[in-house]
VMD Tcl script that draws the C-alpha trace (Angstrom):
set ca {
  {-36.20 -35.37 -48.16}
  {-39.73 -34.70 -49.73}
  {-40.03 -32.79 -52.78}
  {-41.62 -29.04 -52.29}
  {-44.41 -30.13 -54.72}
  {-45.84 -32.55 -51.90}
  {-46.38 -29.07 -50.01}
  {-47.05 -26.20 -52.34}
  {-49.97 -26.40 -54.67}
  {-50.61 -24.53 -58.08}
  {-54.24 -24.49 -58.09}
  {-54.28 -23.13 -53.99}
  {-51.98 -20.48 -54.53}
  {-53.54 -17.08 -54.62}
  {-51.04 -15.43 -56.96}
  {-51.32 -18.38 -59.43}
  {-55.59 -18.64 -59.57}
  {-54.80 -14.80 -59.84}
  {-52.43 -14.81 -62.36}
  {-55.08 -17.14 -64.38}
  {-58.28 -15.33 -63.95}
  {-56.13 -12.22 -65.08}
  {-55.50 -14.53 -68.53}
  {-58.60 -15.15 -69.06}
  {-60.32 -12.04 -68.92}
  {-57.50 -11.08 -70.98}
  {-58.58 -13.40 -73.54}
  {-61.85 -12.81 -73.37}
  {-61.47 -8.60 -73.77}
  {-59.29 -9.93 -77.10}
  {-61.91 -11.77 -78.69}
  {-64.70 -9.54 -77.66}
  {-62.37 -6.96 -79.51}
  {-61.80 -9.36 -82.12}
  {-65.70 -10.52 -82.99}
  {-66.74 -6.18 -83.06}
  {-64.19 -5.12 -85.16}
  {-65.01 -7.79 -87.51}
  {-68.99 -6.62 -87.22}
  {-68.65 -3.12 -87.68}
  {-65.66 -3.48 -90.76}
  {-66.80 -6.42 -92.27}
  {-70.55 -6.66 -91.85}
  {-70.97 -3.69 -91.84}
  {-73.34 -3.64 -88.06}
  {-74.60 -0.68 -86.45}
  {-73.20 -0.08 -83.10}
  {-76.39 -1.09 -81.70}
  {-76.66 -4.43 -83.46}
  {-72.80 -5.19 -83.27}
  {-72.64 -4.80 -79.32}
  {-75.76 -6.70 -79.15}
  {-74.67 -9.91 -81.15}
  {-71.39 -9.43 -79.53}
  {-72.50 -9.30 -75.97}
  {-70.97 -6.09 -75.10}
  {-71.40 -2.55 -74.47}
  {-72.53 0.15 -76.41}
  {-69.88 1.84 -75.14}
  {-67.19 -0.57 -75.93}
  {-68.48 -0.69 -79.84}
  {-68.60 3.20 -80.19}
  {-65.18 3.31 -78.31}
  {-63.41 0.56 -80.92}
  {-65.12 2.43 -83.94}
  {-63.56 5.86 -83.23}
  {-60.08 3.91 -82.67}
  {-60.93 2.16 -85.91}
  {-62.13 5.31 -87.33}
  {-65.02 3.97 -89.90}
  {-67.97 5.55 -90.30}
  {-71.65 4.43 -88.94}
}
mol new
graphics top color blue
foreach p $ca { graphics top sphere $p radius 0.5 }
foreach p [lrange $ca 0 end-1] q [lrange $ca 1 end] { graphics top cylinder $p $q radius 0.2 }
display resetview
């Protein structure tokens, strides 16, 4: 009897290369997080400059200041 693995692939099944990307992006929303709360606390960035460097959003910078609640 052959082994299911000679049939059924990780990397070709849709729920697993979904289950991945989903990990990623996680990751990468995380450290994007990560990197602008670190400009805006400890450098001390405008939003401008922070989602700039950061690659982001304006919007995502202003949104993770209010949560963080520092001032401009």
């Amino acid at each position: 009897m052959q082994s299911i693995s000679t049939f059924f692939k990780e990397e070709k099944d849709f729920l697993y290369r979904k289950g991945k990307e989903l990990g990623e992006q996680t990751g990468r929303a995380k450290k994007a997080r990560a990197v602008v709360e670190n400009l805006l606390t400890k450098a001390g960035f405008s939003d401008e400059n922070a989602a700039e460097i950061a690659e982001v959003s304006l919007e995502f910078v202003q949104q993770i200041r209010a949560e963080l609640g520092t001032k401009k």
